[in-house]
MILUM-513762 format. One record per residue: residue number from 1; residue in one letter; z, y, x of N, C-alpha, C in turn. Coordinates in steps of 0.02 Angstrom, whole numbers. Example, Ala and Ser with C-alpha at 12.3 -4.5 7.8 and 13.67 -1.06 7.14 Angstrom:
<lumnus>
+-----+----+--------+--------+--------+--------+--------+--------+--------+--------+--------+
!   i ! aa !    n.w !    n.v !    n.u !   ca.w !   ca.v !   ca.u !    c.w !    c.v !    c.u !
+-----+----+--------+--------+--------+--------+--------+--------+--------+--------+--------+
!   1 !  A !    390 !   -284 !    660 !    390 !   -225 !    615 !    390 !   -165 !    660 !
!   2 !  S !    354 !   -112 !    642 !    357 !    -53 !    684 !    394 !      2 !    645 !
+-----+----+--------+--------+--------+--------+--------+--------+--------+--------+--------+
</lumnus>
This chain:
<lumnus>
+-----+----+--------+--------+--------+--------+--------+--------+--------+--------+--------+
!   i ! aa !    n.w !    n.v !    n.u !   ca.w !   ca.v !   ca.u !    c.w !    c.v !    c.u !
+-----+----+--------+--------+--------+--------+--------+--------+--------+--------+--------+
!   1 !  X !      0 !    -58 !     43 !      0 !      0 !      0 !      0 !     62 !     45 !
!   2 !  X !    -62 !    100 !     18 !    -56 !    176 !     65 !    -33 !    225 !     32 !
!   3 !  X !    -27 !    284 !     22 !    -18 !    364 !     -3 !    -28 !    401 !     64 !
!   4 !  X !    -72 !    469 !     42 !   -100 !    507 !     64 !    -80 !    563 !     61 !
!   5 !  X !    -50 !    618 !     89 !     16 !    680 !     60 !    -13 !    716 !    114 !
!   6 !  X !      4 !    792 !     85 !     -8 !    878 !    136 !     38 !    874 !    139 !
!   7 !  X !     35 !    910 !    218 !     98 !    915 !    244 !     77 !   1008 !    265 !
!   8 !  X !    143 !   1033 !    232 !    116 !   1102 !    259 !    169 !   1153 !    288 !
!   9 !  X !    177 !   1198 !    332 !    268 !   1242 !    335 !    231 !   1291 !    350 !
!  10 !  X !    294 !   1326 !    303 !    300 !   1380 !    253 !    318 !   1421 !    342 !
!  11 !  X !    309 !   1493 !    297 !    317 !   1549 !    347 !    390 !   1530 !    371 !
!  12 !  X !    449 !   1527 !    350 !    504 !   1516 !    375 !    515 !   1453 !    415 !
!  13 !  X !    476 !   1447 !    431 !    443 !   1359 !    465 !    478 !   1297 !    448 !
!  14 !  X !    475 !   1280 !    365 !    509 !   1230 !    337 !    453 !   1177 !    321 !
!  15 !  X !    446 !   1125 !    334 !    390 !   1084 !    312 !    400 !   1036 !    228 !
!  16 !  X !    365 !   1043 !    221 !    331 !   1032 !    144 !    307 !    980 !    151 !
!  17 !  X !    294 !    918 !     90 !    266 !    875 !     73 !    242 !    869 !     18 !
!  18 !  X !    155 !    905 !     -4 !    125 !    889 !    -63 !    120 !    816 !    -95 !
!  19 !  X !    133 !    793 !   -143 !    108 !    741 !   -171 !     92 !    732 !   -249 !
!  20 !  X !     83 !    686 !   -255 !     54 !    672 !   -327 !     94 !    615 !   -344 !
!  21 !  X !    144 !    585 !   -317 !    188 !    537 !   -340 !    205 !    519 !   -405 !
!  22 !  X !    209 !    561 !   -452 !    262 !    550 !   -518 !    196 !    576 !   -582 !
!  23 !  X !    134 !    573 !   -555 !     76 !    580 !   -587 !     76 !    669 !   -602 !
!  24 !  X !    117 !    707 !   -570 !     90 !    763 !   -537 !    120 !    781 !   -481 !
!  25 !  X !     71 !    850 !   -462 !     91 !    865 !   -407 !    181 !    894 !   -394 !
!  26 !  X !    207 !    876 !   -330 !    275 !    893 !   -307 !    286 !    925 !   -253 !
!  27 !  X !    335 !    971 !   -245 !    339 !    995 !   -167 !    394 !    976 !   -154 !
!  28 !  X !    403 !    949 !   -102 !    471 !    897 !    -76 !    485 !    940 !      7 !
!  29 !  X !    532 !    972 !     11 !    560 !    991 !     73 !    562 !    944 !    121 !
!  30 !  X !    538 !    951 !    174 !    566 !    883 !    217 !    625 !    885 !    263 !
!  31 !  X !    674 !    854 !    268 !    721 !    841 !    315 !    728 !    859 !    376 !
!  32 !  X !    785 !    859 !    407 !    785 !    868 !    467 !    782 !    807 !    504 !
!  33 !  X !    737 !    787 !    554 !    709 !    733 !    606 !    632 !    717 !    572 !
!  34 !  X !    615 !    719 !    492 !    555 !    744 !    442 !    514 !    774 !    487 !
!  35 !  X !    554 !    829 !    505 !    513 !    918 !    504 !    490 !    882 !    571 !
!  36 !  X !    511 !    856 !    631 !    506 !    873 !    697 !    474 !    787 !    703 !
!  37 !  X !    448 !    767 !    668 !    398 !    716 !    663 !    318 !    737 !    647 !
!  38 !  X !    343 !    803 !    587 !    281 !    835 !    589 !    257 !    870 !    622 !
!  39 !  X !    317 !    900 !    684 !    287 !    943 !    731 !    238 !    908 !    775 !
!  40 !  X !    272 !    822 !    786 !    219 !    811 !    820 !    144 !    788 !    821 !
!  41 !  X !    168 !    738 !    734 !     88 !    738 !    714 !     36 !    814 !    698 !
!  42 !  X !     75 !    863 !    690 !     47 !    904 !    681 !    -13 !    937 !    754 !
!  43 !  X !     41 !    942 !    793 !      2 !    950 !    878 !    -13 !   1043 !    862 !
!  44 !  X !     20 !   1080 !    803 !     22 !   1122 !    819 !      4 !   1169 !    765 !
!  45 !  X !    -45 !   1131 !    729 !    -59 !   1138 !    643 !     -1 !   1148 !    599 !
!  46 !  X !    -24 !   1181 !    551 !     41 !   1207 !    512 !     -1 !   1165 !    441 !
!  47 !  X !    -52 !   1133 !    433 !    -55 !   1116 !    369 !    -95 !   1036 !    385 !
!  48 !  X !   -102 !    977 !    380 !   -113 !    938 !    385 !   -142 !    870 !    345 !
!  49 !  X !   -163 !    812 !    333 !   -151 !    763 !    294 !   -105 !    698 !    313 !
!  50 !  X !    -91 !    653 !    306 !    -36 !    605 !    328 !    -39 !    560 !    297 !
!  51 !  X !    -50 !    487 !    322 !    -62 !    427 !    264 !      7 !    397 !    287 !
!  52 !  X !     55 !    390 !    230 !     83 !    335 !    254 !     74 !    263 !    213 !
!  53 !  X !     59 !    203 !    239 !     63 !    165 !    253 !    132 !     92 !    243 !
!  54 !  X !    130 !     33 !    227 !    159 !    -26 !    223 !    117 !    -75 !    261 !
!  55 !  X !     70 !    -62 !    267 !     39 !   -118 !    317 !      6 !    -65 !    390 !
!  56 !  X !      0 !    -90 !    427 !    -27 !    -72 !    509 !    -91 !    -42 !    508 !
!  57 !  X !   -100 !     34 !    546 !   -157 !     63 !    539 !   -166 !     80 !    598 !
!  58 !  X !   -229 !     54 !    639 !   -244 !     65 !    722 !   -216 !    152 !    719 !
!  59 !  X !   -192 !    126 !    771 !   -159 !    218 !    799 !   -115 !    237 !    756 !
!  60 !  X !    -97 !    197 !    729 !    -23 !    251 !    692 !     47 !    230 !    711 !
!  61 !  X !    100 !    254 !    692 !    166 !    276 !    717 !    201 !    223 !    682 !
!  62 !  X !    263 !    205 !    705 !    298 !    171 !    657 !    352 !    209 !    629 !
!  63 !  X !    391 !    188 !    578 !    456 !    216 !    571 !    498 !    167 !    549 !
!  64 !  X !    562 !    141 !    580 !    596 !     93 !    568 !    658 !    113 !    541 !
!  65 !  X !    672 !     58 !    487 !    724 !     73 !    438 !    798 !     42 !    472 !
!  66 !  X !    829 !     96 !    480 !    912 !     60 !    491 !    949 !     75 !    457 !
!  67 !  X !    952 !    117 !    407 !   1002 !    101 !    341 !    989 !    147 !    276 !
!  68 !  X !    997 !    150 !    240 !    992 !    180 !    179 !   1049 !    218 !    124 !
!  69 !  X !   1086 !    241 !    180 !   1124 !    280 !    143 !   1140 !    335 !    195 !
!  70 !  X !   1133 !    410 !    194 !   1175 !    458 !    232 !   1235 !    441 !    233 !
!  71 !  X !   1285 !    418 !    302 !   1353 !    431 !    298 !   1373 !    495 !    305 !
!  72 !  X !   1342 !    549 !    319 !   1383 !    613 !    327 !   1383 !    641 !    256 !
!  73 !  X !   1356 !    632 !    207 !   1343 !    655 !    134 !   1336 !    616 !     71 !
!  74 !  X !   1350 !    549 !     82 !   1347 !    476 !     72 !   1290 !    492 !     12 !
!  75 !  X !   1233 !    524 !     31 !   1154 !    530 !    -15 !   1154 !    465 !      8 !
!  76 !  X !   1091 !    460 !    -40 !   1039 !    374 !    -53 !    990 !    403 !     -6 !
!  77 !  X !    939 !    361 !     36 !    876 !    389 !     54 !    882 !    317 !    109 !
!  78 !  X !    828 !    331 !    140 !    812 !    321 !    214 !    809 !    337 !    260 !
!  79 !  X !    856 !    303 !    300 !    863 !    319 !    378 !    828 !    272 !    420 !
!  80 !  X !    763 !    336 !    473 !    728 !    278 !    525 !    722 !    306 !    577 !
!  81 !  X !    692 !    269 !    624 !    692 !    280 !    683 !    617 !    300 !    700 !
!  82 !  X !    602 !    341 !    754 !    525 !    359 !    749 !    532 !    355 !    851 !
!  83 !  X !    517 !    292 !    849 !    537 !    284 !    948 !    478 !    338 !    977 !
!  84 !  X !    455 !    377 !   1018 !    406 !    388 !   1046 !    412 !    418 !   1112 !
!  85 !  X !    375 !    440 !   1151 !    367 !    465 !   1220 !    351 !    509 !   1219 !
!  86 !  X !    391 !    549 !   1265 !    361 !    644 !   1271 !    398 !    646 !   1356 !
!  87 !  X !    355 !    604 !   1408 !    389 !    620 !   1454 !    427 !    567 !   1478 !
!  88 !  X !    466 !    547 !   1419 !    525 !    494 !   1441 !    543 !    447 !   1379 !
!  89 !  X !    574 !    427 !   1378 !    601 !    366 !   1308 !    644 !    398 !   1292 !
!  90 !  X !    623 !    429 !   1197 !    658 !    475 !   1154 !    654 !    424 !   1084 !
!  91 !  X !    706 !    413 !   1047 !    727 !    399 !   1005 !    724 !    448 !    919 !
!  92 !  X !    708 !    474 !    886 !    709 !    534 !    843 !    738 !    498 !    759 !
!  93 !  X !    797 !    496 !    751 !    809 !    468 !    690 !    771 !    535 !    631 !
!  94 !  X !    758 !    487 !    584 !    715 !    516 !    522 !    745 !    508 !    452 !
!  95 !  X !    780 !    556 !    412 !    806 !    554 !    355 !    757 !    562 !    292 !
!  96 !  X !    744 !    504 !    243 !    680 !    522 !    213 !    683 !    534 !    136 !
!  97 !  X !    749 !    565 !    123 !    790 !    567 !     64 !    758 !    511 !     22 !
!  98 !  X !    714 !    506 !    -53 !    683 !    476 !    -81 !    609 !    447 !    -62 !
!  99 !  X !    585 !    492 !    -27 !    518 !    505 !    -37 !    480 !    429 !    -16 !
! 100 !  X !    503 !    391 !     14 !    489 !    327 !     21 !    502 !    273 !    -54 !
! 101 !  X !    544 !    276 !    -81 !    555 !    238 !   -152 !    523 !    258 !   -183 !
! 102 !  X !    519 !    336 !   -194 !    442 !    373 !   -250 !    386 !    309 !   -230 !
! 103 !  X !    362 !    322 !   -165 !    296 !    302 !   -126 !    300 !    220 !   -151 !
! 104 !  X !    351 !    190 !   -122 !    318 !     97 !   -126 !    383 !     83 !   -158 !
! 105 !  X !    413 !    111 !   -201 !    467 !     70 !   -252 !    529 !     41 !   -202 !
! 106 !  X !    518 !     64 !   -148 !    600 !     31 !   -123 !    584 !     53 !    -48 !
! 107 !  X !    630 !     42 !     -2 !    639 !     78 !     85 !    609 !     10 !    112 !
! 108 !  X !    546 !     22 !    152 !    508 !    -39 !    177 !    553 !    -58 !    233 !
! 109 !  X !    545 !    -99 !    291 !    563 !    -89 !    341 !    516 !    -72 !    394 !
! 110 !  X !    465 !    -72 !    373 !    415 !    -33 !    436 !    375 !     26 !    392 !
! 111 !  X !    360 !     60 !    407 !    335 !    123 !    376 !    287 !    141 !    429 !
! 112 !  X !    211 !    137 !    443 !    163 !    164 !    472 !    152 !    232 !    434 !
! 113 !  X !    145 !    272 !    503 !     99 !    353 !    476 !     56 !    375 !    526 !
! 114 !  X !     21 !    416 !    487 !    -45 !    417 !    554 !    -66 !    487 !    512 !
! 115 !  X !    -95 !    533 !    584 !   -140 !    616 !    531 !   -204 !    599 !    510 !
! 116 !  X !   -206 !    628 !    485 !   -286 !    583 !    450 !   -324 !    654 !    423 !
! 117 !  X !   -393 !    648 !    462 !   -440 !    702 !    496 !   -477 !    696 !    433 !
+-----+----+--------+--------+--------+--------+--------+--------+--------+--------+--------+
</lumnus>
């Protein structure tokens, strides 16, 4: 299962997630470790596309699920991991409030995303 979402930040440099999830359109704030995932798929772009993904898409990212509940605010959502390299071995946990249960009905444990041109 794919979905296809804009990703866009706002003048106050908050990133946004258009979708069509709930059979209209939504603007979903994104999180903090969210935002700085998009900084990097972004590469610098402030408005974008983004597929995410349940099955494996050459060149795309993973995001791995390690638990599903905020302990600092005990919210519901998803918590993942987005491993990648900038230099050195960086770790970037990712808080994904709902927006994953909207997408595939429950917190996968692998979550591919990729920018999509």
């Amino acid at each position: 299962m794919e979905y296809k979402c804009f990703v866009c930040r706002s003048k106050e440099k908050k990133w946004f997630l258009i979708s069509d999830l709930d059979g209209e359109k939504s603007k979903t704030e994104l999180s903090v470790g969210f935002d700085s995932v998009c900084e990097i798929l972004g590469k610098g772009d402030d408005t974008f596309y983004i597929i995410f993904s349940t099955e494996k898409i050459p060149g795309s990212h993973t995001l791995y699920l390690i638990d599903t509940i905020d302990e600092t605010t005990k919210d519901f959502g998803g918590m993942y991991v987005f491993p990648m390299y900038i230099g050195m071995d960086y770790t970037l946990k990712v808080w994904t409030n709902d927006i994953f249960l909207k997408m595939f009905g429950d917190y996968p444990e692998n979550v591919y995303i990729i920018r999509h041109f």
